[in-house]
C-alpha positions in Angstrom: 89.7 -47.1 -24.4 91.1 -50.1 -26.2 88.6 -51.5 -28.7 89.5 -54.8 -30.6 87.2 -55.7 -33.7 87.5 -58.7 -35.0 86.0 -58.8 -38.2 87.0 -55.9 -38.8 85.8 -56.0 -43.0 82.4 -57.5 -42.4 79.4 -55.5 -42.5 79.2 -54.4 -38.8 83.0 -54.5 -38.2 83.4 -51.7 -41.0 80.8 -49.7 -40.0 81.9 -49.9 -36.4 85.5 -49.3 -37.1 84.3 -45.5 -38.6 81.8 -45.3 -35.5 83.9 -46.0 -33.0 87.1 -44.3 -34.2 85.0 -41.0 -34.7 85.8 -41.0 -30.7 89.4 -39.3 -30.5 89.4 -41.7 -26.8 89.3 -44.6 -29.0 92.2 -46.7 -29.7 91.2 -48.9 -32.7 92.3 -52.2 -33.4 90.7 -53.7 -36.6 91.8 -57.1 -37.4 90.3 -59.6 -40.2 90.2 -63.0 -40.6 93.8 -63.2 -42.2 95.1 -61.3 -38.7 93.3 -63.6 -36.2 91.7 -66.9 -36.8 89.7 -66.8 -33.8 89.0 -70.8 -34.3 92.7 -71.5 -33.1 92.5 -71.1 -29.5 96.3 -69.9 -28.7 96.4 -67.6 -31.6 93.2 -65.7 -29.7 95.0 -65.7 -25.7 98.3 -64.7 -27.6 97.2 -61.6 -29.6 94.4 -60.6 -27.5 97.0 -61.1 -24.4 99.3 -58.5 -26.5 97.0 -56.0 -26.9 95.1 -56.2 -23.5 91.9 -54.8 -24.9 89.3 -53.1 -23.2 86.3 -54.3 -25.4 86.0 -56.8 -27.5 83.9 -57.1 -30.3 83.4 -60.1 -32.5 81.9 -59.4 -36.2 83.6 -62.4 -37.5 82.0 -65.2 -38.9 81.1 -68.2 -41.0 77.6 -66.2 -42.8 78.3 -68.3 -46.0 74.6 -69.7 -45.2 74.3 -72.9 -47.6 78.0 -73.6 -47.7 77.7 -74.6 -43.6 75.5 -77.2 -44.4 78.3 -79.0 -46.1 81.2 -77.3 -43.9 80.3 -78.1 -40.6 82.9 -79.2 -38.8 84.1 -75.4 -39.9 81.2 -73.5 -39.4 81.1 -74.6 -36.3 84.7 -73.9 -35.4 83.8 -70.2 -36.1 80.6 -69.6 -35.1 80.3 -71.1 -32.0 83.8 -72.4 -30.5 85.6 -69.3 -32.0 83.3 -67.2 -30.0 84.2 -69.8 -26.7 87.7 -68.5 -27.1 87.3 -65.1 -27.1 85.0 -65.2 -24.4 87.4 -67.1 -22.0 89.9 -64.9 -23.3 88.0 -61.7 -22.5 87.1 -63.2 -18.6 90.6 -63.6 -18.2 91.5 -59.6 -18.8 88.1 -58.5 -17.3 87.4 -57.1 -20.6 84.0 -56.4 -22.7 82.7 -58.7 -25.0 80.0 -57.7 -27.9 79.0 -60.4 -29.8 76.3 -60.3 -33.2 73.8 -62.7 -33.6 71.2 -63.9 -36.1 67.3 -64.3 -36.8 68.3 -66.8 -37.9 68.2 -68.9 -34.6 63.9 -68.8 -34.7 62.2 -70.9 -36.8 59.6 -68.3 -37.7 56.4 -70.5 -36.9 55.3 -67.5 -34.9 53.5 -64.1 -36.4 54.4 -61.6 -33.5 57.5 -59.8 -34.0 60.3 -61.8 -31.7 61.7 -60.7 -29.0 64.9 -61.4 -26.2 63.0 -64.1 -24.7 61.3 -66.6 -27.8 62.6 -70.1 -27.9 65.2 -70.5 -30.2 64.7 -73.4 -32.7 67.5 -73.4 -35.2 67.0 -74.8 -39.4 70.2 -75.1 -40.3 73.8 -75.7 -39.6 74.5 -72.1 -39.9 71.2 -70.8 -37.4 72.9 -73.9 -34.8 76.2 -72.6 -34.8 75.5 -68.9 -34.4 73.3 -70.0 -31.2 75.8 -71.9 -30.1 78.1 -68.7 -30.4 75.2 -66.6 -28.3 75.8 -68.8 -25.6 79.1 -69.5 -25.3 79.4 -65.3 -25.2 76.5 -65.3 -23.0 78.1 -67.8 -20.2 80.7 -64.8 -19.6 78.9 -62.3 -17.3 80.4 -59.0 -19.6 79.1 -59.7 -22.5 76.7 -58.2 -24.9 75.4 -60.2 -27.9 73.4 -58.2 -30.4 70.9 -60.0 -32.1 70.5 -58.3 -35.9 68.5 -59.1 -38.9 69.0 -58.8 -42.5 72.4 -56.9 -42.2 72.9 -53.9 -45.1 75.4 -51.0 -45.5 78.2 -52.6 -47.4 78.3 -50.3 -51.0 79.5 -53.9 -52.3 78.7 -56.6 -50.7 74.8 -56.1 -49.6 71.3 -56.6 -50.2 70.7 -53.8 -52.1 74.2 -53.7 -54.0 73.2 -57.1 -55.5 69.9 -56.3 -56.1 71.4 -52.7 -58.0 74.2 -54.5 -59.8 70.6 -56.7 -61.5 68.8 -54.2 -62.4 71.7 -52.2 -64.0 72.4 -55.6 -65.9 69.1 -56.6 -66.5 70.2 -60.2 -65.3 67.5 -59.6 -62.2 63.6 -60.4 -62.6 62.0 -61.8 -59.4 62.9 -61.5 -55.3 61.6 -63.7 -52.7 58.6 -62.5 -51.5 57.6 -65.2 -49.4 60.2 -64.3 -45.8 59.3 -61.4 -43.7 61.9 -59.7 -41.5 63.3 -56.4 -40.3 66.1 -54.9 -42.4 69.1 -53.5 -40.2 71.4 -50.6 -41.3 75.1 -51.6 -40.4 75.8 -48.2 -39.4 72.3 -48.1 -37.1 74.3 -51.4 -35.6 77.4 -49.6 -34.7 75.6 -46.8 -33.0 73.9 -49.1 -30.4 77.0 -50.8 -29.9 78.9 -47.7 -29.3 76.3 -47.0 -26.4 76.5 -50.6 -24.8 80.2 -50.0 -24.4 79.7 -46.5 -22.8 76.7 -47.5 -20.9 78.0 -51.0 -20.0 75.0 -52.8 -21.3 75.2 -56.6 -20.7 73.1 -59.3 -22.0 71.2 -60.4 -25.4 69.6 -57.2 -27.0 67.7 -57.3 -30.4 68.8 -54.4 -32.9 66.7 -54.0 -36.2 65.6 -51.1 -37.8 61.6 -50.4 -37.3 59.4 -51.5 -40.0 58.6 -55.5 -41.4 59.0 -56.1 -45.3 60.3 -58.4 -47.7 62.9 -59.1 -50.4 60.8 -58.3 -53.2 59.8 -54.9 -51.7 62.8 -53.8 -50.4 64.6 -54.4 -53.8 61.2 -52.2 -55.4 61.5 -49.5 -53.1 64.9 -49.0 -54.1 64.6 -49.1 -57.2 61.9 -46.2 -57.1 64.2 -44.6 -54.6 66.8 -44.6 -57.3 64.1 -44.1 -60.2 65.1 -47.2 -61.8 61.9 -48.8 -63.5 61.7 -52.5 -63.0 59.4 -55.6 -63.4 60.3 -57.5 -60.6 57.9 -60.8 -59.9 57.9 -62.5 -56.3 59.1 -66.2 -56.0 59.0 -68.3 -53.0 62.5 -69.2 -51.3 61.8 -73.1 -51.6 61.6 -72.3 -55.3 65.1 -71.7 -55.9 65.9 -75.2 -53.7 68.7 -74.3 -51.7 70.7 -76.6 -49.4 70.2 -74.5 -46.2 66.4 -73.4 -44.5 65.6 -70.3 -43.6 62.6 -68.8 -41.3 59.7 -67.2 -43.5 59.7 -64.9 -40.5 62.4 -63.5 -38.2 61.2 -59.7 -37.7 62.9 -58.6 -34.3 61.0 -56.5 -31.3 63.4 -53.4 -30.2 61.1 -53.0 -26.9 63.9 -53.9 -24.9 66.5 -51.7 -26.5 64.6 -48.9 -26.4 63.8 -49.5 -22.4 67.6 -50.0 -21.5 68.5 -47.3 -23.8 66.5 -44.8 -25.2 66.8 -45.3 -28.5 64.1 -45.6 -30.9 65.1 -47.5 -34.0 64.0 -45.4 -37.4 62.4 -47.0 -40.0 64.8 -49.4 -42.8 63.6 -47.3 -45.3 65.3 -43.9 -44.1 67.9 -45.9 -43.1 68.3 -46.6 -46.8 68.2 -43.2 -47.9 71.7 -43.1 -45.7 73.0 -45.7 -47.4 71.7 -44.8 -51.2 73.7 -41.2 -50.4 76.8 -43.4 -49.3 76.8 -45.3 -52.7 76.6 -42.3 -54.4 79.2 -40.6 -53.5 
């Protein structure tokens, strides 16, 4: 089977470029931004023409949060029209299309864990664009889009890399501890998406690892998982006064996922043990 990942050096695309190449049926294609620009429409129908992919999965995107607010015109051209490309060009081969979506589309006025079918209501440029990449992926009939929450795995570019890189520096002394969600292990990701391709799963699906927590404790219970000590004090997210809003709560239900599929998300916390023994080596 011909998988295409575009995105291929984001937090899901990495992960699901090990995942998916661990299948000796798999041929790989991992492209990054500086192979396909998925924003220029001919570039996408050209390449993806060449190759004739069987599935298609788009981890690319504009995730620069505060920087949309002031880049529209370019968030948008990723996020959302980017993903309108790759869709039409994915009808026109008949092939599979997994695309990753956000929390971030919910405003978080609720206090139930969201699920597939919550109204969307969008805070920022960034939330708008990503829904408007959901359903422009959505409006093909053989697609997936994966909503995920509060992406880690990446030994240097995540959450917790940051968050290690402080303490070790002693430049880090409070966390938000004022926005609620579900941490989601990249490499959790790329197992369900590895079963929607074999099983042919279509539609939106939530993915996030089981359990609801915030910044400030997730950066303490690594810390103790690590046996760092540290003095870290909450602060609210409007505190630091930054250009883009963000839900106070965006924890994701897995009910559905679990009914198509079986599986039963484990908590973020062993997920993190995974990932601590991935930094360590």
């Amino acid at each position: 089977m011909k998988i295409l990942i575009v995105g291929a050096n984001g937090q899901v695309g990495s992960a699901a470029n090990q995942v998916l190449s661990e299948n000796k049926h798999n041929e790989i294609f991992a492209l990054t931004h500086k192979d396909l620009d998925i924003s220029n429409r001919n570039d996408v129908f050209n390449l993806l023409t060449t190759i004739a992919p069987d599935v298609v999965l788009n981890a690319a995107a504009m995730t620069n949060v505060d920087l949309c607010e002031s880049q529209v015109d370019e968030a948008f051209s990723i996020n959302a029209f980017g993903v309108r490309n790759l869709a039409q060009c994915c009808e026109h081969l008949d092939a599979h299309l997994i695309h990753l979506s956000t929390d971030f589309v919910f405003d978080g006025k609720i206090t139930r864990k969201y699920s597939e079918y919550d109204k969307t209501n969008p805070l920022s440029v960034y939330a708008l664009s990503k829904l408007g990449g959901d359903q422009e992926a959505l409006a093909y009939s053989k697609s997936t889009v994966l909503r995920v929450a509060w992406v880690f795995g990446n030994e240097k570019g995540d959450f917790f890399s940051w968050v290690l890189d402080g303490l070790n520096s002693g430049s880090l002394d409070s966390l938000i501890d004022n926005q609620i969600s579900t941490p989601t292990y990249n490499f959790d990701i790329a197992e369900v998406l590895s079963r929607c391709i074999t099983s042919r799963l279509f539609g939106l699906i939530n993915v996030a690892n089981e359990g609801e927590t915030t910044r400030l404790e997730m950066g303490q219970i690594l810390a103790e998982k690590l046996g760092i000590k540290e003095s870290l004090k909450g602060i609210t997210s409007e505190s630091l006064a930054r250009p883009a809003q963000r839900p106070n709560y965006s924890s994701l239900s897995t009910g559905l996922l679990t009914e198509l599929t079986g599986i039963q998300m484990r908590s973020w916390q062993d997920a993190l043990d995974d990932h601590i023994k991935r930094i360590a080596k």
